[in-house]
C-alpha positions as CSV (number, residue, x, y, z in Angstrom):
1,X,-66.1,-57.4,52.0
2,X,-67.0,-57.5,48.1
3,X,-65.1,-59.7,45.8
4,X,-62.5,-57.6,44.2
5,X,-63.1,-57.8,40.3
6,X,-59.6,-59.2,38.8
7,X,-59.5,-56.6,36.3
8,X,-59.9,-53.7,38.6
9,X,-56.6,-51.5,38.6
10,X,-53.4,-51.6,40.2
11,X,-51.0,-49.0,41.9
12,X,-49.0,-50.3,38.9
13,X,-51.8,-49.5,36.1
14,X,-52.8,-46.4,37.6
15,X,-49.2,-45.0,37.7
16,X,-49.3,-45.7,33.7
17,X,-52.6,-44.5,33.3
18,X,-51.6,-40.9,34.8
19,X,-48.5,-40.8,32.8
20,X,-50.3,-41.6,29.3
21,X,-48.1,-44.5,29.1
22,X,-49.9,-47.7,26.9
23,X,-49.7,-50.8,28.1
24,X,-51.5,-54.1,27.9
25,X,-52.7,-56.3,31.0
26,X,-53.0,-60.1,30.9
27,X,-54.6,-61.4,33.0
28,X,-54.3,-65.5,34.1
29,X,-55.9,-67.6,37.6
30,X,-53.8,-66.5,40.3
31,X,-55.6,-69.0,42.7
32,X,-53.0,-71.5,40.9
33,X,-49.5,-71.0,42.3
34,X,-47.1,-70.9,39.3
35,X,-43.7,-69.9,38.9
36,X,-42.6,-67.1,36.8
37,X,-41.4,-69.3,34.3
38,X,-45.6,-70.9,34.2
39,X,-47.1,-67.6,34.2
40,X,-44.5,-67.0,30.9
41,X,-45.8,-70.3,29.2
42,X,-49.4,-70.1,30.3
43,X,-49.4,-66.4,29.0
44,X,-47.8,-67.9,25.5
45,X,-44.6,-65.9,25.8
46,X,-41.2,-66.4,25.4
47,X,-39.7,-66.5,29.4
48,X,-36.9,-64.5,28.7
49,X,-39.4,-61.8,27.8
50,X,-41.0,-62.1,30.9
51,X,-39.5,-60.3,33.8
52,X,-39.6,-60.8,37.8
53,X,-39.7,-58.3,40.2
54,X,-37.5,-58.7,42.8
55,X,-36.7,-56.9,46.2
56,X,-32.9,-56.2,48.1
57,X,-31.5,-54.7,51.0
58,X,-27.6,-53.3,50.6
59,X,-25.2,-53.6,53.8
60,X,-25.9,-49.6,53.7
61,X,-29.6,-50.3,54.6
62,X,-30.7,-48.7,51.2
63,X,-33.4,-50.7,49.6
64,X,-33.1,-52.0,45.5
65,X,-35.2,-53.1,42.8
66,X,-33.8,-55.7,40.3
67,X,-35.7,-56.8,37.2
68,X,-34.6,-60.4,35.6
69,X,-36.3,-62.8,33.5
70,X,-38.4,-64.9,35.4
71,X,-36.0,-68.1,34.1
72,X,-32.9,-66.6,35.3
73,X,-31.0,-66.1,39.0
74,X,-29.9,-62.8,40.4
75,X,-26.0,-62.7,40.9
76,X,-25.9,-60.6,44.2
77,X,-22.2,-59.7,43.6
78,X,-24.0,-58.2,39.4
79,X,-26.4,-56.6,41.8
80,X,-24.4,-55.2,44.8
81,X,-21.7,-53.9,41.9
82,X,-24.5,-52.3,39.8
83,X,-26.1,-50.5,43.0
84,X,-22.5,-49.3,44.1
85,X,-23.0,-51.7,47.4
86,X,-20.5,-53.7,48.9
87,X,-22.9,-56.3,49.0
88,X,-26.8,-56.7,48.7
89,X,-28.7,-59.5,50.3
90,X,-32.7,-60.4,49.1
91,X,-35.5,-58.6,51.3
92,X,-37.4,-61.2,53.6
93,X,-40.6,-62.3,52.4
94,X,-42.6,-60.5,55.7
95,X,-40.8,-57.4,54.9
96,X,-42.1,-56.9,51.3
97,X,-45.7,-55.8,51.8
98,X,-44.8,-52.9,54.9
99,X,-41.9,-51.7,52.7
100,X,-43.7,-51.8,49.1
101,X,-47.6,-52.1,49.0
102,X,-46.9,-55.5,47.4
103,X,-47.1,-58.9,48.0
104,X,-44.6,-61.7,47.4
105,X,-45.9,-63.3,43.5
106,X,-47.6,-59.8,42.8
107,X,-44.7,-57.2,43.3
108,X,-44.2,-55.0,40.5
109,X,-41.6,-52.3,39.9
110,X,-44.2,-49.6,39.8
111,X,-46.3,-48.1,42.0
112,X,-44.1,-48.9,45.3
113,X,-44.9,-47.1,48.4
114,X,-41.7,-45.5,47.9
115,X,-39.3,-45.6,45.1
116,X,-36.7,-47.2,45.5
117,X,-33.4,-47.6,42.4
118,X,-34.2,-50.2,40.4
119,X,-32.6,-51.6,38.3
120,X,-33.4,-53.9,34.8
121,X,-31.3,-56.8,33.5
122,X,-29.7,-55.7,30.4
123,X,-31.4,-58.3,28.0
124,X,-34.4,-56.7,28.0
125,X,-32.9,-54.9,25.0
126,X,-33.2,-58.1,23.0
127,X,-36.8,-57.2,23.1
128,X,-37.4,-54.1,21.1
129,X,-41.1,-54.2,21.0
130,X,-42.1,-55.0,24.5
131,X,-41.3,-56.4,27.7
132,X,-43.7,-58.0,30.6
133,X,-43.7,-57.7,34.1
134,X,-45.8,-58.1,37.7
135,X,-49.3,-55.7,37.3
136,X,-48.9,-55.5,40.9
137,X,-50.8,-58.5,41.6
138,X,-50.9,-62.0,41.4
139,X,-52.8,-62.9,38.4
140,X,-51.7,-59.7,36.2
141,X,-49.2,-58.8,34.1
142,X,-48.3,-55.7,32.4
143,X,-46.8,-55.3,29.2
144,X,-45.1,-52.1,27.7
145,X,-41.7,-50.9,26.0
146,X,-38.7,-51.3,27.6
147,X,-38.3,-47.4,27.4
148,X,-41.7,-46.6,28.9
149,X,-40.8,-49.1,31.9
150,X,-37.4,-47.4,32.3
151,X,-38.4,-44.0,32.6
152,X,-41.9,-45.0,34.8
153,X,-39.5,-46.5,36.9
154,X,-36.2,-44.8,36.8
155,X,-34.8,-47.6,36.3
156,X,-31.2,-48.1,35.0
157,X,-30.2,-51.6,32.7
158,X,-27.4,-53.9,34.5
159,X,-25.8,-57.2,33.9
160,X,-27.8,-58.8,36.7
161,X,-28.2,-62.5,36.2
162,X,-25.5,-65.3,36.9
């Protein structure tokens, strides 16, 4: 099997690409695990700026997307109220890649097999220019406007962190 070239396109980039929406890649050494908060320094950006993908299952069996800075912590009961759930529980690592196409460190709110509601932490509209998030691979992040992420990914804003 030939090396993939870490620039080659994502579901993520490709759903941008169709839609004419601009964005920026950056692209870092994924062979190193680092935490969000890492990625955010090693990129030279602020963390708050930089957003994590992550991945839920409500008590109705419906699937949600939640978008918080890669610093902060969900708040399930934020999340469960914001989705209209009684209660919302995170996704089990095995289950992400069969569910979204993506794997755990690389999942980004685009391109998913399926869409599911997602859902963005509300402070991303301290950041008028642009926010960043998961490429849709380890090693690649996409930045863009808040408002070209919301409407790429339907995606409502929430008070989400605790």
């Amino acid at each position: 099997m030939a090396k993939k070239d870490k620039f080659e396109k994502t579901n993520a980039m490709r759903m941008l690409d169709a839609a004419g929406v601009s964005y920026e890649c950056h692209v870092y050494d994924g062979s190193v695990a680092l935490s969000g908060v890492e990625v955010a320094r090693f990129l030279g950006q602020d963390p708050d700026r930089v957003f994590k993908t992550l991945v839920s299952v409500g008590r109705s069996g419906e699937h949600y997307v939640f978008m918080i800075p890669v610093a902060a912590e969900l708040d399930l009961k934020k999340a469960a109220a914001a989705a209209g759930e009684k209660s919302v529980s995170m996704l089990k690592s095995r289950e992400l890649l069969p569910l979204t196409g993506y794997i755990h460190g690389g999942c980004s709110p685009l391109g998913m097999k399926k869409h599911f509601r997602t859902f963005i932490d509300e402070t991303a509209q301290l950041f008028e220019d642009s926010i960043m998030c998961s490429g849709g691979r380890i090693g690649c992040q996409i930045e863009l406007s808040l408002c070209d992420l919301q409407k790429e990914a339907k995606a409502e804003l929430a008070d989400l962190t605790v």
